[in-house]
C-alpha positions in Angstrom: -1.2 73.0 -3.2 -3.2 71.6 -0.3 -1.6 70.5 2.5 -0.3 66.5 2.8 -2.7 64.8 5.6 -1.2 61.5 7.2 -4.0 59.3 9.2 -3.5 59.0 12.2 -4.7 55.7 14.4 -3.6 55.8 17.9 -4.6 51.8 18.8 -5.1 51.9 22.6 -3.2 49.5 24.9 -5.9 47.8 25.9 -7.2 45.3 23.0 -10.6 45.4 24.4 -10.8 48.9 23.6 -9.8 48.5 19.6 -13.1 47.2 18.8 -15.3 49.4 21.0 -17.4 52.6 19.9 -15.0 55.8 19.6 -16.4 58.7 20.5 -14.5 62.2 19.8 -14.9 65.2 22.4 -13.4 68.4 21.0 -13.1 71.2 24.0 -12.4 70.6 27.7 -15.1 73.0 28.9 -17.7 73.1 30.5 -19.7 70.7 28.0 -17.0 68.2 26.4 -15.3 67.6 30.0 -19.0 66.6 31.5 -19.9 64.5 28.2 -16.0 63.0 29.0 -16.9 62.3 32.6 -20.2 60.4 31.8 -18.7 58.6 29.2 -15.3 57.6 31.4 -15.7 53.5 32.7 -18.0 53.2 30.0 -18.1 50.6 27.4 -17.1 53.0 24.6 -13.4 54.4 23.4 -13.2 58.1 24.2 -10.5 60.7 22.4 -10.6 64.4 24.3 -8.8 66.9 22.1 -7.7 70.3 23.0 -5.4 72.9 22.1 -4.8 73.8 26.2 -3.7 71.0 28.6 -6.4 72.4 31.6 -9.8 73.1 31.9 -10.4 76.9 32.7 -13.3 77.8 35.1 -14.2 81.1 32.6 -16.8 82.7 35.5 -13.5 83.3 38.1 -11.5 84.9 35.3 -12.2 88.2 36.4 -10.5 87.3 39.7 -7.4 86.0 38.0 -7.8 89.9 36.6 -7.7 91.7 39.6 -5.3 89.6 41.5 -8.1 87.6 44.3 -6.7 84.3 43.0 -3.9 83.1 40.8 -4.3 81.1 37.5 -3.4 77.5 39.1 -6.7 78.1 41.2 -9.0 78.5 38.1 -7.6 75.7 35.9 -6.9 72.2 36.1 -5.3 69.6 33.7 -7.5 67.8 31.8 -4.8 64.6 32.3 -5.9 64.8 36.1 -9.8 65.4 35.8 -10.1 62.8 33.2 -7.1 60.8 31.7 -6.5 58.7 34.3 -9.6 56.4 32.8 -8.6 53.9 31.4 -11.0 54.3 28.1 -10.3 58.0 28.2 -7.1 59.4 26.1 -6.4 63.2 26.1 -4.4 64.6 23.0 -3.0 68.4 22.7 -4.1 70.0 19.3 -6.4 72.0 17.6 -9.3 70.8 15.4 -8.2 72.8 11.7 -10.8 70.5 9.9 -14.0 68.2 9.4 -14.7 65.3 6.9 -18.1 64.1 8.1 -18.6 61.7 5.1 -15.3 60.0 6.2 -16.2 60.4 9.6 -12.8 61.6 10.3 -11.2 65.3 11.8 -8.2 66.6 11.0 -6.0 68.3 13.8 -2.5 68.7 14.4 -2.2 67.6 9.7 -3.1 64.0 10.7 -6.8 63.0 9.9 -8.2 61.3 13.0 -11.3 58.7 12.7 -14.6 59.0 14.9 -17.8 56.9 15.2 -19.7 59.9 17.2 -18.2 63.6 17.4 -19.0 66.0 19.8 -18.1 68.9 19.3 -18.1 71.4 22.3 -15.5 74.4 21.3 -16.9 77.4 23.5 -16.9 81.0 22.3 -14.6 83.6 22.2 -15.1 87.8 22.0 -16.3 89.6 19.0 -15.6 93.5 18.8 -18.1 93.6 16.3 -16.2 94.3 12.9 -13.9 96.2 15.0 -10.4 93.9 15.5 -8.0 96.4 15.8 -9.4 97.6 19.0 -8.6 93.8 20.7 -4.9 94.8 21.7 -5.8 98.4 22.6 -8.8 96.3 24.9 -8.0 93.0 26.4 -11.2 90.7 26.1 -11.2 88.9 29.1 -11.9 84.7 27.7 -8.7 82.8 28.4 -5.9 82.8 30.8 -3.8 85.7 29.0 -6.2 87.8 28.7 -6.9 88.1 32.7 -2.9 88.0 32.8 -3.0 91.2 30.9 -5.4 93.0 32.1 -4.1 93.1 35.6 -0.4 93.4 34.6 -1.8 97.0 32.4 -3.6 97.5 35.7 -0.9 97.4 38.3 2.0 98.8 36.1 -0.2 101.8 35.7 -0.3 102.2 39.6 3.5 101.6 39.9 3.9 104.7 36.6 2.1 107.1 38.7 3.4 106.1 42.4 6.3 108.2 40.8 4.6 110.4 38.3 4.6 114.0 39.8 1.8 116.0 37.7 -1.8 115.4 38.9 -3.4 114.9 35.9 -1.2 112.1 34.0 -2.3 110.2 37.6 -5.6 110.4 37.1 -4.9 109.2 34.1 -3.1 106.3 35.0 -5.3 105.5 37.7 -8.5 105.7 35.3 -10.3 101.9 34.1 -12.8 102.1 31.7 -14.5 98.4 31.0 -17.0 98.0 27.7 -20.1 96.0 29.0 -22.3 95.8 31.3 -23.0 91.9 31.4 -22.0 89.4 34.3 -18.5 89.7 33.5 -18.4 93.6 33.3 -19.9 94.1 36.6 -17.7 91.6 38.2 -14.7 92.9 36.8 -15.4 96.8 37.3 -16.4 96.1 41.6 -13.3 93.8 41.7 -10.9 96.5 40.4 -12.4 99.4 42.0 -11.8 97.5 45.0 -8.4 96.5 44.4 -7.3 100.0 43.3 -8.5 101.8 46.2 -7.5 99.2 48.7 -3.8 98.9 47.6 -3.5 102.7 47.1 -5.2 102.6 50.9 -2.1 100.1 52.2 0.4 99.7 49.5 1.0 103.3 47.5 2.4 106.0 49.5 2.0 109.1 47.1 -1.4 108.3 45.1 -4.9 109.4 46.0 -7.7 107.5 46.3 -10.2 109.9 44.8 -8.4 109.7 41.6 -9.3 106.5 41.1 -12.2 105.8 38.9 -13.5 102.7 37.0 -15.7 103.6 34.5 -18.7 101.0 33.0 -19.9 101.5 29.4 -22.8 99.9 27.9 -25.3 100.7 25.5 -28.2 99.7 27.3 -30.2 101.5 30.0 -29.3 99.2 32.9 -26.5 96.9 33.6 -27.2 93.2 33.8 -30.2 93.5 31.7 -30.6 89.4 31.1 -31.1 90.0 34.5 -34.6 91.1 36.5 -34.9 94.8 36.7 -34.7 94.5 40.9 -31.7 93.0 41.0 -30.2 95.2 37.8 -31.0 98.2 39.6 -29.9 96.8 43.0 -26.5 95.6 41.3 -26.2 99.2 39.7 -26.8 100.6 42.9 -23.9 99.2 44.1 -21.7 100.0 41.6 -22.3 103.2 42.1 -21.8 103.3 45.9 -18.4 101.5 45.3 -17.3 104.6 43.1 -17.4 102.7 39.7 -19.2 105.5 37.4 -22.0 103.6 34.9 -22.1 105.7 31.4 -25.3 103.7 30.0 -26.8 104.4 27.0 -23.7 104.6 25.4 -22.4 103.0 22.2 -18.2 102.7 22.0 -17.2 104.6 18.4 -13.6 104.1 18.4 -10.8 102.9 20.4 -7.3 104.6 20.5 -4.1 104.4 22.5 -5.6 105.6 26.2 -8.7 106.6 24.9 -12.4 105.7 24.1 -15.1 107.4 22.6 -18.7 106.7 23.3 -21.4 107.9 22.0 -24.6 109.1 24.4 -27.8 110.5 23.9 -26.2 113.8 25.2 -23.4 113.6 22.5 -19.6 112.2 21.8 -18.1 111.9 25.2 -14.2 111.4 25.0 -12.7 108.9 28.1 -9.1 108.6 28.9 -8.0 105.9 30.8 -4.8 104.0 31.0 -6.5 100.7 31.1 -9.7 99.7 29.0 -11.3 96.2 29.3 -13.7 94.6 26.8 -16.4 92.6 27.9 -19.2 93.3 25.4 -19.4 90.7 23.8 -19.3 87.0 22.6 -18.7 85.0 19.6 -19.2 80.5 18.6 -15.8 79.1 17.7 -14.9 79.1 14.5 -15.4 75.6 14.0 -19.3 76.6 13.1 -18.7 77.9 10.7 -16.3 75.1 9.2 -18.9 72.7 9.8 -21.1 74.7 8.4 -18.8 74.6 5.0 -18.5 70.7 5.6 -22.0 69.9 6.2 -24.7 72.6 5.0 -25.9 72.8 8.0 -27.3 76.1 9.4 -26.1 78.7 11.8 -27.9 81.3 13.4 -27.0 85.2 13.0 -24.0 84.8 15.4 -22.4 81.9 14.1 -24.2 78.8 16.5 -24.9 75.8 14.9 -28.7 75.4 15.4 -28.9 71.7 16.1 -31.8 68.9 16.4 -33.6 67.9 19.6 -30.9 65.6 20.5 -28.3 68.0 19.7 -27.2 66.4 16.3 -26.9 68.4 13.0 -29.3 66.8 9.9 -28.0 64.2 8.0 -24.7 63.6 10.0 -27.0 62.7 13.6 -23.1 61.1 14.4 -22.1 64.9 15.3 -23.2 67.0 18.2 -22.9 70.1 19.0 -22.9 71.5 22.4 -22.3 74.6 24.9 -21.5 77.8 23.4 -21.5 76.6 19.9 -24.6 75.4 19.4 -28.4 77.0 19.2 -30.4 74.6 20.8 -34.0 76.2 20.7 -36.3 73.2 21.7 -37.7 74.7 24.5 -41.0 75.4 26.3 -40.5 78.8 25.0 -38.7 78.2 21.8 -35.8 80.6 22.9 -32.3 79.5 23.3 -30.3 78.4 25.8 -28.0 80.8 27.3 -24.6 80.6 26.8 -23.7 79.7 31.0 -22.0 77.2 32.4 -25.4 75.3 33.8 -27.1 74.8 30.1 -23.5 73.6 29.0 -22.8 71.0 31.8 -26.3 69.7 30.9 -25.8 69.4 27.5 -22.9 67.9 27.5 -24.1 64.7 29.9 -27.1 64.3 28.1 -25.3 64.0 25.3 -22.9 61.1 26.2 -26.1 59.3 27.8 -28.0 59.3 24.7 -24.7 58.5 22.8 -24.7 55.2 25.4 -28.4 54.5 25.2 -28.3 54.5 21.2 -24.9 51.6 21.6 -27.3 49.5 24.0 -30.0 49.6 21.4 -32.2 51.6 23.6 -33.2 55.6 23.7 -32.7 58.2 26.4 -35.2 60.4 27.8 -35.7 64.0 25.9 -33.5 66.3 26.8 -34.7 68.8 29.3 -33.1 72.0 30.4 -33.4 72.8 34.1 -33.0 76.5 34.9 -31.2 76.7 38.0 -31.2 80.9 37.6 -28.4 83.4 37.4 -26.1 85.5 39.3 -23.3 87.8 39.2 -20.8 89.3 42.3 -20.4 93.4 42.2 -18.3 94.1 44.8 -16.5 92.4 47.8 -19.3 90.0 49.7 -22.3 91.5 47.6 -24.1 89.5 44.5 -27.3 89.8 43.2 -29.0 86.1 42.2 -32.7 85.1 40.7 -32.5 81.4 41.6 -36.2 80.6 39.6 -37.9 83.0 41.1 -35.9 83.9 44.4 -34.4 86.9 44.1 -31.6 87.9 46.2 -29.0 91.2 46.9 -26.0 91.5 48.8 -24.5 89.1 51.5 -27.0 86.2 50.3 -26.8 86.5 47.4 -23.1 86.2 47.7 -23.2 82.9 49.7 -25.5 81.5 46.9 -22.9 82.5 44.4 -20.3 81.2 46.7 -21.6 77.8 46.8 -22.7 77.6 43.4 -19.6 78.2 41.6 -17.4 75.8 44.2 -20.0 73.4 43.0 -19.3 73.6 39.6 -15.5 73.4 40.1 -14.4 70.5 38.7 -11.5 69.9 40.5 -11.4 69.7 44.6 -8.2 70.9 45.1 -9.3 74.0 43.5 -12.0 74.2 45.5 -10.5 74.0 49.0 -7.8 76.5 47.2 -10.5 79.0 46.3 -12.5 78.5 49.8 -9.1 79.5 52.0 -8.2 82.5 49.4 -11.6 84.0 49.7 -12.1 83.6 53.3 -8.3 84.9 54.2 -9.6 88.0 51.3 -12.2 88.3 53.9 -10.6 88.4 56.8 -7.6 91.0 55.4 -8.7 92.4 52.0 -5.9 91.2 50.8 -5.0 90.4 46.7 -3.0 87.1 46.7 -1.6 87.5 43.4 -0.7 90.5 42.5 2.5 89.7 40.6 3.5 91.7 37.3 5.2 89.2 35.0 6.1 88.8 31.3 6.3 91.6 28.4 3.9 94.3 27.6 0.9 92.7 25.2 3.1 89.3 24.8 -0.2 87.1 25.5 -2.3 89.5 23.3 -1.6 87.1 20.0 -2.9 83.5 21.6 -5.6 82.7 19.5 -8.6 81.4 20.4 -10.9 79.0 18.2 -9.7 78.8 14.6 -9.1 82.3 14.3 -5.3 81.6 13.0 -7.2 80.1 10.6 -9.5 82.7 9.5 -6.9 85.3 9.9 -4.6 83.4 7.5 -6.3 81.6 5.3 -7.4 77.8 5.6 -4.3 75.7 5.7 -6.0 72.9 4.2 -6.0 74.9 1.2 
């Protein structure tokens, strides 16, 4: 028996507003809180619906993970970036269903009208057919999952601070993290950092030479979206920080303190207290529902491959945007990455061509500009390729510096961030180091509509 829907029409105070274009944003990312911004003071009625309260900078999470900053100074609430407009309310739910015909969604069982959708839902990790290794491996998307990975971390330093046999502490004080991307190589320099710096000051009976951080990944460099230079100059440092890169090597199965990778030498059997997952990404589930609503078509991971103007064919009132979609009309007919620049784009062109088509005029093509990538590996060294400029160590740090408090959205998380890592400079010190909660309690938050998928549509 499918589940009763009730409508849902939220009239806004202001009467002006009632009869005025309403526009849908679903996601407070990168993309739907740009397209939020550019739409906010406009003449157009604008709904943001989440299923968190905040907007979460994903590129500091590994620092969230290894205690350089708490989770306050990553995420801020989408009432303060945005609700204050006065055309812009915020509502707290989760999108469980589409009905492009009636132009309506369905979140939170109460159907929810739209004259334009966007839809800009982010990704989450894929393990590649292989759930039941996500609790034995934290992924490392969302807020709980940085949470866990530094409270595994730091509660196996305090096991062997009082664990007498040599072995079960090398154990404990062993990190193994699956991929070698962006997120990998920040995560693996940040903890091999941490663990030798607080066994330097805070631990009185562990060795540092015990600890060891080791970075899987099947490929035969890390960072390989990345120019070889810089991929060999980032592995370069890795390897001068102590983390230990086992390339070329393909994860076969994940147990309880132990991984087994496969190498062109052979099985090679890890055991580490701690293991990390960072290999991999997948589009929100909600492609794949609007693939079901619509018939329109997804590429092999699960992106909706949308028009030039980020539409989907025959319903050009939804867009798709960020993560979630495949936008391929390029120069070089190759999709945009999955980064935070491509998204913040998107998601302002978007709400200008949304306002262009209400005035009865049309907005420029969309065009992508590549402003390059970068990734830290250790404490004041990054690697960046800035269209062409290609930079190692404390430049290339600087560049990232300045690039990512750009990007913050909010300014009193960027003066937070700016004092943190200049006082992290001056001390090597880990602000947040706190161990909190239950073993594995934030392993179960779902991300996307994988409740859904896991247990069956509830729309029946």
């Amino acid at each position: 028996m499918a589940v009763e829907r009730f409508f849902l029409e939220l009239n806004p105070p202001d009467e002006e507003l009632r009869s005025r274009p309403h526009v849908v944003v679903v996601g407070g990312g990168f993309a739907g809180l740009k397209a939020v911004q550019a739409l906010s003071g406009q003449p157009v009625r604008v709904t943001l619906i989440d299923k968190r309260n905040f907007n979460l900078f994903q590129p500091l999470l590994y620092q969230v993970a290894t205690g350089l900053v708490a989770e306050a100074d990553v995420a801020s609430p989408l009432r303060l970036l945005v609700g204050q407009a006065a055309n812009v309310q915020v509502l707290l739910g989760e999108v469980m269903d589409i009905n492009p015909d009636a132009q309506e969604v369905v979140f939170n069982d109460r159907q929810y009208r739209y004259d334009h959708l966007i839809l800009a839902t982010g990704s989450g990790s894929t393990y590649f057919g292989h759930e039941e290794w996500r609790p034995l491996a934290p992924p490392m998307k969302i807020l709980e999952h940085a949470d866990e990975i530094r409270r595994r971390v730091l509660m196996a330093l305090e096991e062997a601070e009082q664990t007498p046999e040599r072995l079960r502490r090398q154990f404990l004080q062993t990190v193994v993290v699956v991929g070698a991307g962006p997120s990998g190589c920040e995560l693996a320099g940040s903890l091999i950092e941490l663990m030798r710096h607080a066994l330097e000051r805070d631990f009185k009976q562990l060795e540092i030479a015990d600890c060891q951080v080791i970075l899987v990944d099947p490929g035969d460099r890390v960072l390989r979206a990345m120019h070889p230079s810089l991929s060999a100059a980032a592995g370069t440092h890795l390897r001068n920080c102590g983390v230990e890169l086992l390339l070329g090597g393909r994860v076969q199965s994940i147990e309880p303190g132990r991984i087994t990778v496969q190498t062109e030498d052979g099985e090679r059997v890890l055991e580490a207290a701690t293991i990390g997952w960072t290999a991999g990404v997948k589009p929100s589930h909600l492609g794949k529902l609007l693939a079901e609503r619509t018939g329109c078509p997804l590429d092999r991971s699960g992106r909706v491959v949308v028009q030039a103007d980020f539409s989907i064919p025959k319903f050009p009132a939804i867009r798709v945007v960020g993560d979630l979609s495949n936008y391929s009309h390029t120069a070089d007919a190759k999709p945009l990455p999955g980064m935070a620049g491509p998204a913040v784009q998107m998601g302002t062109w978007v709400a200008k061509d949304i306002l262009a088509g209400i005035n009865g005029s049309t907005a420029k093509p969309f065009r992508w500009f590549d402003f390059g990538s970068m990734a830290v590996v250790g404490p004041l060294y990054a690697v960046a390729d800035l269209r062409g400029l290609r930079v190692s160590g404390l430049l290339g740090w600087l560049l990232w510096a300045v690039a990512h408090l750009a990007f913050m959205p909010d300014n009193e998380n960027r003066l937070t961030l700016l004092t943190k890592w200049l006082w992290q400079i001056a001390t090597r010190e880990h602000a947040s180091l706190l161990i909190t909660g239950h073993p594995d309690q934030h392993m179960g938050v779902e991300v996307g509509l994988e409740r859904a998928e896991r247990f069956g549509d509830p729309g029946g």
